[in-house]
Residue frames as qw, qx, qy, qz and C-alpha x, y, z in Angstrom:
[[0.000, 0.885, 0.466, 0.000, 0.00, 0.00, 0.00],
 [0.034, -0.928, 0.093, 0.359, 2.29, 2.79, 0.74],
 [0.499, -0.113, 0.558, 0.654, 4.25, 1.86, -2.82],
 [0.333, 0.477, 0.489, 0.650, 1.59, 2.91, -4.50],
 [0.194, -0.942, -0.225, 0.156, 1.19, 6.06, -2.31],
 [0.360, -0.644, 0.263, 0.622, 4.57, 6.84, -3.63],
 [0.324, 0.207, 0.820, 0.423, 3.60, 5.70, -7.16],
 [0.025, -0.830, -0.557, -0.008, 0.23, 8.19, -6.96],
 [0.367, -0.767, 0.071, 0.522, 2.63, 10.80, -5.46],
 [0.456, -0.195, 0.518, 0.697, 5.02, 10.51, -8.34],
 [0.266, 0.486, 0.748, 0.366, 2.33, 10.58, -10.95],
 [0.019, 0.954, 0.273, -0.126, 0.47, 13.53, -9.55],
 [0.318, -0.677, 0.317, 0.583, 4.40, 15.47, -9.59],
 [0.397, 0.017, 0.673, 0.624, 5.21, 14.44, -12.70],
 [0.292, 0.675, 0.626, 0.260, 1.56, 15.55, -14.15],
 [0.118, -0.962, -0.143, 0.199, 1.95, 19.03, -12.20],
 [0.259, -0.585, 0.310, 0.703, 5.63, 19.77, -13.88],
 [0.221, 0.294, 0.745, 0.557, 4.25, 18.65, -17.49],
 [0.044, 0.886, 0.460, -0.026, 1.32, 21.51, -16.88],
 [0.149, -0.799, 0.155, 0.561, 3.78, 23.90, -15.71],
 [0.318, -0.241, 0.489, 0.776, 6.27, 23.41, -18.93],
 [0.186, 0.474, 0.723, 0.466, 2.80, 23.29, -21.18],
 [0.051, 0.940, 0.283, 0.181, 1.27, 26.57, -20.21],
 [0.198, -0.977, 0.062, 0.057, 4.03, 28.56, -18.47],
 [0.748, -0.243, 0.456, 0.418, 7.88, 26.76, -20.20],
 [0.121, 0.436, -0.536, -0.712, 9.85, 27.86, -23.26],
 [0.252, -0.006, -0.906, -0.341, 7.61, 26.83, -26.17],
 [0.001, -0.462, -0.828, 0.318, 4.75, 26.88, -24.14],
 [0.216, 0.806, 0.497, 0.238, 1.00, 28.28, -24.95],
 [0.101, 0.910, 0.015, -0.403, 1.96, 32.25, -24.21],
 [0.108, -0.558, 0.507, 0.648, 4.79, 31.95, -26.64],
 [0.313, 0.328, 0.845, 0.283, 2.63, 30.13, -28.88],
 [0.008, 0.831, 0.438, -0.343, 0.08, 32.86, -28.46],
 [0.143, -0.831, 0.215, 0.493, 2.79, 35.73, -29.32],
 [0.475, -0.109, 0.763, 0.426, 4.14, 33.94, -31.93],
 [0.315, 0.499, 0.759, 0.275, 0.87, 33.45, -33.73],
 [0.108, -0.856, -0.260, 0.435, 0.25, 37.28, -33.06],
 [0.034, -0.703, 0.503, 0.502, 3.24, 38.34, -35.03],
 [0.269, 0.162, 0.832, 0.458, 2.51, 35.70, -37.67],
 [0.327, 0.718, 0.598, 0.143, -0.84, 37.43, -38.63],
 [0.182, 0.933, 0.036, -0.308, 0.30, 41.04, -38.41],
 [0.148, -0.357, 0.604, 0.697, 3.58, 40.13, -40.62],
 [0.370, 0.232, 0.821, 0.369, 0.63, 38.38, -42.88],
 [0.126, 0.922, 0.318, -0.179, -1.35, 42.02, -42.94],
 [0.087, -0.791, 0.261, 0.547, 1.85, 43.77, -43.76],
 [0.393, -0.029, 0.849, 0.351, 2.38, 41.27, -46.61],
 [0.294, 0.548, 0.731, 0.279, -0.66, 41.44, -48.16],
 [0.159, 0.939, 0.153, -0.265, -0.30, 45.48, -48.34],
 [0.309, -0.588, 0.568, 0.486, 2.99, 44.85, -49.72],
 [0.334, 0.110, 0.859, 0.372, 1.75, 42.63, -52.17],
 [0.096, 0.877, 0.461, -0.098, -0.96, 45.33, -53.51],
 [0.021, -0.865, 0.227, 0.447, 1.68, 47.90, -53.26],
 [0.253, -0.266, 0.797, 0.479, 4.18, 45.49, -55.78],
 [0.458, 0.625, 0.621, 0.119, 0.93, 44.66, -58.32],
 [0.151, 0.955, 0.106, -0.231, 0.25, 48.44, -58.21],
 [0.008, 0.764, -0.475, -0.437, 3.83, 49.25, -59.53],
 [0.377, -0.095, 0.850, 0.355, 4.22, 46.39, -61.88],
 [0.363, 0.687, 0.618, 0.115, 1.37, 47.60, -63.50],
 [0.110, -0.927, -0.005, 0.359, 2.98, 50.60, -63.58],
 [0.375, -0.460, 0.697, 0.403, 6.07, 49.83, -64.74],
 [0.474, 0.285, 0.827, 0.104, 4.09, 47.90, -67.44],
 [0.120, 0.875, 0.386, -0.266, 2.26, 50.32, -68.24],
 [0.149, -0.899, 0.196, 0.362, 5.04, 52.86, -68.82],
 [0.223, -0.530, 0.698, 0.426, 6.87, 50.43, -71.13],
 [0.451, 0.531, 0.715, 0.058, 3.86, 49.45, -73.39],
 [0.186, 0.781, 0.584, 0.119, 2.90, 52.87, -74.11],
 [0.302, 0.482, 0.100, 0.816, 3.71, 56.31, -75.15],
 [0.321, -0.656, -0.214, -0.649, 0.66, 57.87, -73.59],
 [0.779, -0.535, -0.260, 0.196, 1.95, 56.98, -69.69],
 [0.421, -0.313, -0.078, 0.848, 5.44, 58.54, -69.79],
 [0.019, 0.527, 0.271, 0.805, 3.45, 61.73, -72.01],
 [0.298, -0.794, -0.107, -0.519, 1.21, 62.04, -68.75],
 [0.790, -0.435, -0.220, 0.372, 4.04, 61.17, -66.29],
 [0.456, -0.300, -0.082, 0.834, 5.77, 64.01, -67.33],
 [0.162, -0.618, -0.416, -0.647, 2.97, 66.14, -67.84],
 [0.599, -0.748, -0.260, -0.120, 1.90, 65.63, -64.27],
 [0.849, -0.439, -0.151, 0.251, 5.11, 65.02, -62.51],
 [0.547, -0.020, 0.156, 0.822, 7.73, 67.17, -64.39],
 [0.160, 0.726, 0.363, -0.561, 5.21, 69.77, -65.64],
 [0.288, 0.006, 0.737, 0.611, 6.60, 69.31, -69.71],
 [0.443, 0.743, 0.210, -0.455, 4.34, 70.94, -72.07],
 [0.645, 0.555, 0.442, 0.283, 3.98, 69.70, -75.84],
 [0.125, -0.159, 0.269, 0.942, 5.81, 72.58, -78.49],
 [0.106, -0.317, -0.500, -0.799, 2.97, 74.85, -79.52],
 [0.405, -0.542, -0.725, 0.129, 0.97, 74.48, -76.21],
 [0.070, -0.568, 0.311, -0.759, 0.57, 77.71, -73.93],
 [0.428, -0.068, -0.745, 0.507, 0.79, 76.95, -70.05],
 [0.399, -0.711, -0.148, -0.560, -1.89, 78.02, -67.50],
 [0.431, -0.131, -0.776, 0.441, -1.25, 78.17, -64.18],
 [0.546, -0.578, -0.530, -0.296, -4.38, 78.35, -61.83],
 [0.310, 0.040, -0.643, 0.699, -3.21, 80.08, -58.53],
 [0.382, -0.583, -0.714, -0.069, -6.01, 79.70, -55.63],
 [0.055, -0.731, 0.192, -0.652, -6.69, 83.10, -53.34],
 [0.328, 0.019, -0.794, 0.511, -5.53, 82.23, -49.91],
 [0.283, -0.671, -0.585, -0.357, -8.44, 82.32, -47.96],
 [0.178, -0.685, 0.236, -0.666, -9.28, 85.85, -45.62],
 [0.282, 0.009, -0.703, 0.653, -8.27, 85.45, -41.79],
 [0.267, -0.872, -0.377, -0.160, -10.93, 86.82, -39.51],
 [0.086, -0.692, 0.376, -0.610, -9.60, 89.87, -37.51],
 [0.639, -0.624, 0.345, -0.288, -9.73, 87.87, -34.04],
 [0.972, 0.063, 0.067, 0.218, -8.15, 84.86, -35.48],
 [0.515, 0.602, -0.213, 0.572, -5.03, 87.31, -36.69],
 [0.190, -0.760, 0.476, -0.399, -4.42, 88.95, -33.32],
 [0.939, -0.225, 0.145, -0.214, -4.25, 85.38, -32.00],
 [0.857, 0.406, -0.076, 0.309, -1.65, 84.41, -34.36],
 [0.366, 0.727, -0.205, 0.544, 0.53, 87.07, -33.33],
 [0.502, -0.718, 0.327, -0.355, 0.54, 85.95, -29.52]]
């Protein structure tokens, strides 16, 4: 009888350090947890990465298909104008201050 009270004993010890290493050991459930945490937000930063690489391959595509892309890339981006065109530029009126806003500014 009191072998297997040391036998019962053992068992119960043995189950209660296998809990501890499974929820609170290296490799155990919080680092499993954290792990899996930093696996979905690298798989969110991925899939905006992968959206951002389409977007420029279609670009890139784009630009090397076709006249009309690098005509309005450097229409928009460089500000180039065609020979025989005439240039406008559009210049917005800064909108009026009230009088109490201005004395504000100036404290």
């Amino acid at each position: 009888m009191r072998v297997l009270g040391i036998l019962v004993l053992l068992l119960v010890a043995l189950l209660a350090w296998l809990q501890y290493r499974l929820w609170f050991g290296g490799g155990g459930q919080g680092e499993v947890q954290a792990l899996q945490q930093q696996v979905h937000q690298q798989a969110r930063e991925n899939s905006g990465f992968k959206q951002r690489n389409e977007a420029l391959t279609a670009e890139v595509e784009d630009l090397k298909s076709g006249e009309k892309a690098v005509e309005e890339r450097a229409r928009s981006e460089l500000g180039m104008i065609k020979p025989g065109e005439t240039f406008y530029r559009v210049v917005e009126p800064e909108p009026a201050v009230p009088a109490d806003d201005a004395t504000s500014l100036d404290e």
